[in-house]
Structure formats: C-alpha cells, structure tokens
C-alpha positions in Angstrom: 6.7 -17.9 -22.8 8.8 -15.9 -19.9 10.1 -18.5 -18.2 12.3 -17.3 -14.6 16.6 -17.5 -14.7 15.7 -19.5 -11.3 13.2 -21.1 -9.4 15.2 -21.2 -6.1 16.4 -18.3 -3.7 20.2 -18.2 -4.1 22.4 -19.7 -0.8 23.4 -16.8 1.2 27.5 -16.3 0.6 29.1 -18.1 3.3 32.7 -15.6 2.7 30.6 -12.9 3.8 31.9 -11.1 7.0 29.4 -8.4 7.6 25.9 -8.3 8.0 23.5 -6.5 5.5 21.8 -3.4 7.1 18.6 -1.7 5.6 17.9 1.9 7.7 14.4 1.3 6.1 11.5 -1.5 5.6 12.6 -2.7 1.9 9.2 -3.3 0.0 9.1 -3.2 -3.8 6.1 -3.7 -6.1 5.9 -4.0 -9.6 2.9 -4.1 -11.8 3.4 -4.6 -15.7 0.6 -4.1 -17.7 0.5 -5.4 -21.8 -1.8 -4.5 -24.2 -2.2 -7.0 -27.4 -2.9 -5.4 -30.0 -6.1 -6.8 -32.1 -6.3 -10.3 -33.5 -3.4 -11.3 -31.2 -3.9 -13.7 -27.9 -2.5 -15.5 -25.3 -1.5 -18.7 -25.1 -1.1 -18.8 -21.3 -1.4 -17.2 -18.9 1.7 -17.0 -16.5 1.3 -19.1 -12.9 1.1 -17.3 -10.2 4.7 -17.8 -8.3 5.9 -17.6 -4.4 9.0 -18.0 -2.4 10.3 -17.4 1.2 12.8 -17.8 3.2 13.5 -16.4 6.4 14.5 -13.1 5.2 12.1 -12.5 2.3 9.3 -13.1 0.7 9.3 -12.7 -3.4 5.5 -12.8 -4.9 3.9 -12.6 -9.3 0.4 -12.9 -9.7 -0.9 -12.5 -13.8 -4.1 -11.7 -14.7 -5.7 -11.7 -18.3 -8.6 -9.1 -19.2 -10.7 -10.6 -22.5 -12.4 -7.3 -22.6 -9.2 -5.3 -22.8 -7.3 -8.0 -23.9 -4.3 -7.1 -21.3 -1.7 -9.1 -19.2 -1.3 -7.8 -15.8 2.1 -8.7 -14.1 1.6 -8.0 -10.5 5.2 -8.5 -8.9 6.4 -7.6 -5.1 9.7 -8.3 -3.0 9.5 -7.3 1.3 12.1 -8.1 3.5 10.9 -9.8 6.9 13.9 -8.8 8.6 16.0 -5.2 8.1 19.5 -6.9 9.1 20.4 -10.1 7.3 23.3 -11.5 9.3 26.8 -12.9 7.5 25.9 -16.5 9.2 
C-alpha cells in the first residue's frame, strides 16, 4: 500500500532571507482515478489525510466504487496566505 515520504509539514528554512511571493491564489487539485481490471480488489482503502499550518492547507480523500471497481484519489494543496515570510 502507498504509504506518504512524510506525515509532517517540513520546518520552514531558517537561512532563508527573502520572503516567498505568489502574484496569484495558489490552489491545486488532483483527482487520480484507477480502474482494476476484473478479478482484482482492494485490500484497503486509503485514509483520508489533512494537514495545516499557518500557510497551507494539504487535503486526500479516496473513495472505492464496487460497481466500477475504481479508486478515486481526490488530492488538493491552497495556500491561506500569498506571501510566506523568511521568519
């Protein structure tokens, strides 16, 4: 099973100088859909996952049609804040 490189959002650098600067809202979504093929099936379903912090939220939700027999990976990143300061 898909198991995350982390379950933590990394410490922001403390050498950093200047402060990140988005011109636009960042929002990214992500859906994943797999199809098993006949006479295959899951063994589990994926748990549904959040983190936050003060400058983003990070969210995967997984759903499993029977009648399709399909994984949905429903994945999204927004940014509260459009300048993340150097601290």
């Amino acid at each position: 099973m898909y198991k995350p490189a982390c379950n933590r959002i990394p410490k922001i650098n403390d050498k950093r100088k200047a402060e990140y600067v988005f011109s636009y809202p960042y929002d990214k979504r992500d859906t994943s859909v797999f199809f098993l093929p006949e006479g295959f099936a899951l063994e589990q379903v994926p748990t549904a996952k959040e983190f936050a912090c003060n400058y983003a939220v990070y969210k995967r939700d997984a759903r499993f049609d029977k009648e399709t027999n399909s994984l949905r990976i429903v994945s999204s990143l927004s940014l509260r804040n459009h300048i993340i300061a150097s601290k």
